[in-house]
Each structure stands twice: as structure tokens, then as C-alpha cells.
ChimeraX commands (.cxc) that place a marker at each C-alpha (Angstrom):
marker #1 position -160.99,124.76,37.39 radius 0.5
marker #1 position -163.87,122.46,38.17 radius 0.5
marker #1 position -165.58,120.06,35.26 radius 0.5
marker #1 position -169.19,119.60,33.91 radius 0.5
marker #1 position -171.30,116.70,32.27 radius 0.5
marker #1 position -172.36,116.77,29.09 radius 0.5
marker #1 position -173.46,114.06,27.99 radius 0.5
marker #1 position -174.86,111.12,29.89 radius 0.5
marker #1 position -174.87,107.55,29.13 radius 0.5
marker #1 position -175.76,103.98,29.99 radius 0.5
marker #1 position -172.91,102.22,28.85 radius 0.5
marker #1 position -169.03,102.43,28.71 radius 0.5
marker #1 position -168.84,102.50,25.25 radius 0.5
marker #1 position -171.39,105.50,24.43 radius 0.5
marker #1 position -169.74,107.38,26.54 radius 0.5
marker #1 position -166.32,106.65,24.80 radius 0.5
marker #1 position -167.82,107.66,21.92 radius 0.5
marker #1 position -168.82,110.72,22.93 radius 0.5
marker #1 position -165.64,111.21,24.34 radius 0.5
marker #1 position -163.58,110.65,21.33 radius 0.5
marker #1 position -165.86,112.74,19.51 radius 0.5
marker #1 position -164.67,116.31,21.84 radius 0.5
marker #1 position -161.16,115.11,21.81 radius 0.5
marker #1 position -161.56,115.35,18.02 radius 0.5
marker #1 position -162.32,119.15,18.48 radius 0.5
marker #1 position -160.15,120.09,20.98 radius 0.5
marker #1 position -161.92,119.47,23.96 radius 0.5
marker #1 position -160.83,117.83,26.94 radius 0.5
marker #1 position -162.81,115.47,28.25 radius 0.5
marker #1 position -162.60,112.00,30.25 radius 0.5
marker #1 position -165.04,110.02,31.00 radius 0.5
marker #1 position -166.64,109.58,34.32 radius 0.5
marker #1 position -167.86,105.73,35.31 radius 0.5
marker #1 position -169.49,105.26,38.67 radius 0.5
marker #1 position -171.31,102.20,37.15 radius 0.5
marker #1 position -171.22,99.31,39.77 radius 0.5
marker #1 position -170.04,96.68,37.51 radius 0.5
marker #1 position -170.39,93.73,39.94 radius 0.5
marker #1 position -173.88,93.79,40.60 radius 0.5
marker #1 position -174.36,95.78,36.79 radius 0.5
marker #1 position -176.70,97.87,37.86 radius 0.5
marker #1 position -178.72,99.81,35.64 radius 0.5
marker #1 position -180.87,102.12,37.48 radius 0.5
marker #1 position -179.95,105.06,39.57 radius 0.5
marker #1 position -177.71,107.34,40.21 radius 0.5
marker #1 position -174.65,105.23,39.81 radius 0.5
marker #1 position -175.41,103.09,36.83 radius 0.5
marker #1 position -174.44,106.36,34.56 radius 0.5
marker #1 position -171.39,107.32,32.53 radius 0.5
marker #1 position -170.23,110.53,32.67 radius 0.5
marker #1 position -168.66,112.54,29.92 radius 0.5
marker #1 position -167.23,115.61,32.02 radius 0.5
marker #1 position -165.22,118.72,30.17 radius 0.5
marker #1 position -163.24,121.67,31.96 radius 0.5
marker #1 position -166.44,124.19,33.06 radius 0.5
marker #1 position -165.15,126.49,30.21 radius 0.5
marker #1 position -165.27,124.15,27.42 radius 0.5
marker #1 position -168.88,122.93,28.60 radius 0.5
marker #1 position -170.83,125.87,26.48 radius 0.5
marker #1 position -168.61,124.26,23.46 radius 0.5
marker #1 position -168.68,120.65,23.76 radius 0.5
marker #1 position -172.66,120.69,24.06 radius 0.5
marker #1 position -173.37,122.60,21.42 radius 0.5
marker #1 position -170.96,120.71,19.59 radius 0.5
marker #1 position -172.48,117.13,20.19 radius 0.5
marker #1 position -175.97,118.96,19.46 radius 0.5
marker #1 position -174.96,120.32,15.89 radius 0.5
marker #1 position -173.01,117.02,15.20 radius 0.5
marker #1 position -174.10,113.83,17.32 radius 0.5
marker #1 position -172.18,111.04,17.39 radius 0.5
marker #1 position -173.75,108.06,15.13 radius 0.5
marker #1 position -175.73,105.88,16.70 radius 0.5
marker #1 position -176.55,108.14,19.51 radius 0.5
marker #1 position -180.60,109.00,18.48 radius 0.5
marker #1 position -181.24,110.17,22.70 radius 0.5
marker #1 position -180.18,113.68,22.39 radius 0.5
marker #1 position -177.46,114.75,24.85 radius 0.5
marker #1 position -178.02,111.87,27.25 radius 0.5
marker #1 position -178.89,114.69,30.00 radius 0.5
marker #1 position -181.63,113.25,32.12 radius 0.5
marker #1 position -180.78,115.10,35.56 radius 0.5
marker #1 position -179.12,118.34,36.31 radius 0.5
marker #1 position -175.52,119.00,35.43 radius 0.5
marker #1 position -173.34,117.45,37.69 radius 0.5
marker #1 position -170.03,119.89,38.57 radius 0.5
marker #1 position -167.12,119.15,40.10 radius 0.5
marker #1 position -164.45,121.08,41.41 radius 0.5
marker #1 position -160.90,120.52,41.96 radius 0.5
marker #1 position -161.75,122.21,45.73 radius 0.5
marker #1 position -162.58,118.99,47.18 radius 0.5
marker link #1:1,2 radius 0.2
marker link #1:2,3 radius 0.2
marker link #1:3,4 radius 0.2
marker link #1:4,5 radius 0.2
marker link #1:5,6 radius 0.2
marker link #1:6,7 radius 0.2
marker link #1:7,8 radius 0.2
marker link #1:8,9 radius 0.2
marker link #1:9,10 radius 0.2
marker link #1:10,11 radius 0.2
marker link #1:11,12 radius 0.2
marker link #1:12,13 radius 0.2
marker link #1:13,14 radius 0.2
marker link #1:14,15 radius 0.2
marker link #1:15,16 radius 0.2
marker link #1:16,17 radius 0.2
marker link #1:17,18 radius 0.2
marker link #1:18,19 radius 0.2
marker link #1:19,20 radius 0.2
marker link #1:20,21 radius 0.2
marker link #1:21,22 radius 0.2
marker link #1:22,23 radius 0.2
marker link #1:23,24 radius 0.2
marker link #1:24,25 radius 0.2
marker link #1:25,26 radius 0.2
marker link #1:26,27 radius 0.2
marker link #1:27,28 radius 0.2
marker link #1:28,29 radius 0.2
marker link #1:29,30 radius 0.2
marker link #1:30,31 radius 0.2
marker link #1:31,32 radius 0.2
marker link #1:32,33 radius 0.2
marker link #1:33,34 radius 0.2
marker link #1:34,35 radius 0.2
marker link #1:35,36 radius 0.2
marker link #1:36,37 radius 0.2
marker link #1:37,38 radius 0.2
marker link #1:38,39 radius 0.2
marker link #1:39,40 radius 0.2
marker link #1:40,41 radius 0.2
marker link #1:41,42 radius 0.2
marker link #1:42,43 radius 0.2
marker link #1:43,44 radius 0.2
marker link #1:44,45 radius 0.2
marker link #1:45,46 radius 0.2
marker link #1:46,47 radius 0.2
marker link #1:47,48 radius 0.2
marker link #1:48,49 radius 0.2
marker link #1:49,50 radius 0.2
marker link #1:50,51 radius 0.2
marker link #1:51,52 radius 0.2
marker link #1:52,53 radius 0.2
marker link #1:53,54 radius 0.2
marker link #1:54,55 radius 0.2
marker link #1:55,56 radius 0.2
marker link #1:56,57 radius 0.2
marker link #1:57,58 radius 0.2
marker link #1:58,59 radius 0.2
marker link #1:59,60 radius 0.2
marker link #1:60,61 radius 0.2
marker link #1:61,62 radius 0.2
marker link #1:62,63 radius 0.2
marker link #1:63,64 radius 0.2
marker link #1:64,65 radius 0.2
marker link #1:65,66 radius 0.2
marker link #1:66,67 radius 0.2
marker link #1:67,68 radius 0.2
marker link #1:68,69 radius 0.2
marker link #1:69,70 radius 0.2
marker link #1:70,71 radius 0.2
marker link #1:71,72 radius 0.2
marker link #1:72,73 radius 0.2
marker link #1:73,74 radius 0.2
marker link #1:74,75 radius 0.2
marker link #1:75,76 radius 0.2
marker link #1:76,77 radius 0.2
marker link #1:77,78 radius 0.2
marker link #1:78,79 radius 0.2
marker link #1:79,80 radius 0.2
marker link #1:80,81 radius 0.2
marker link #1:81,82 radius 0.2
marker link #1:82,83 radius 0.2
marker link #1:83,84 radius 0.2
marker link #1:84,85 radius 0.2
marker link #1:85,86 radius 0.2
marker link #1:86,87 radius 0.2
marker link #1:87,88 radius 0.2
marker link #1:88,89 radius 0.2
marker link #1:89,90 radius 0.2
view
């Protein structure tokens, strides 16, 4: 079983939120942070949050935060690059 994104962020906390939101529902989901927090960087690849469910929940959980976004959260899905997956292969 491998896991998607599905939502995006800039911060720790949005991506909590959005977290908490598909654990709510039923979802698994953890949050991915690759955010360097010594230097803070925000730009890149590696100044995003990650909120990553199981690749069969994925369908769900963004139609889910579509039809019922989390408050405070006016950017959509947070999605500005492809999908990232990642499988349990590695």
C-alpha cells in the first residue's frame, strides 16, 4: 500500500488541520513535514507540508476536503505540483 498527497500546505498547523479534518471521517492520514525548520525556508520543494492518505482513500479524502474545506483554508486543496506517491517498496 503506498500513500498520496492531498492537500498541500505552508505551515505545520494547516496541515494539522487538514489532517484532523480526514481523521474525523475515517481517513487515515499523517502529515508529511520536510520543512527545513532551521533555516525556515519557505520556497521550494521542501518548505511544504504534506497531508498524505493510503492511495485508496485518496479519491475520498479530496473530494471530501473539496465539498467541506476546513475553515480558514480559502486556497483550494493546497495542490500546486503533481501528486506526490509513495510506496512502502522503498
Amino acid at each position: 500500500m503506498g500513500w498520496t498527497a492531498v492537500f498541500v500546505a505552508g505551515t505545520d498547523y494547516e496541515a494539522d488541520l487538514v489532517c484532523l479534518r480526514l481523521r474525523d471521517n475515517d481517513i487515515p492520514a499523517v502529515v508529511l513535514n520536510q520543512r527545513d525548520h532551521m533555516w525556515n525556508l519557505t520556497i521550494g520543494y521542501l518548505a511544504k507540508v504534506r497531508v498524505l492518505v493510503p492511495d485508496d482513500k485518496a479519491e475520498f479524502a479530496t473530494a471530501l476536503l473539496a465539498e467541506h474545506p476546513v475553515e480558514g483554508l480559502d486556497r483550494g486543496n493546497g495542490m500546486e505540483e503533481p501528486p506526490l506517491e509513495i510506496s512502502d517498496d522503498t
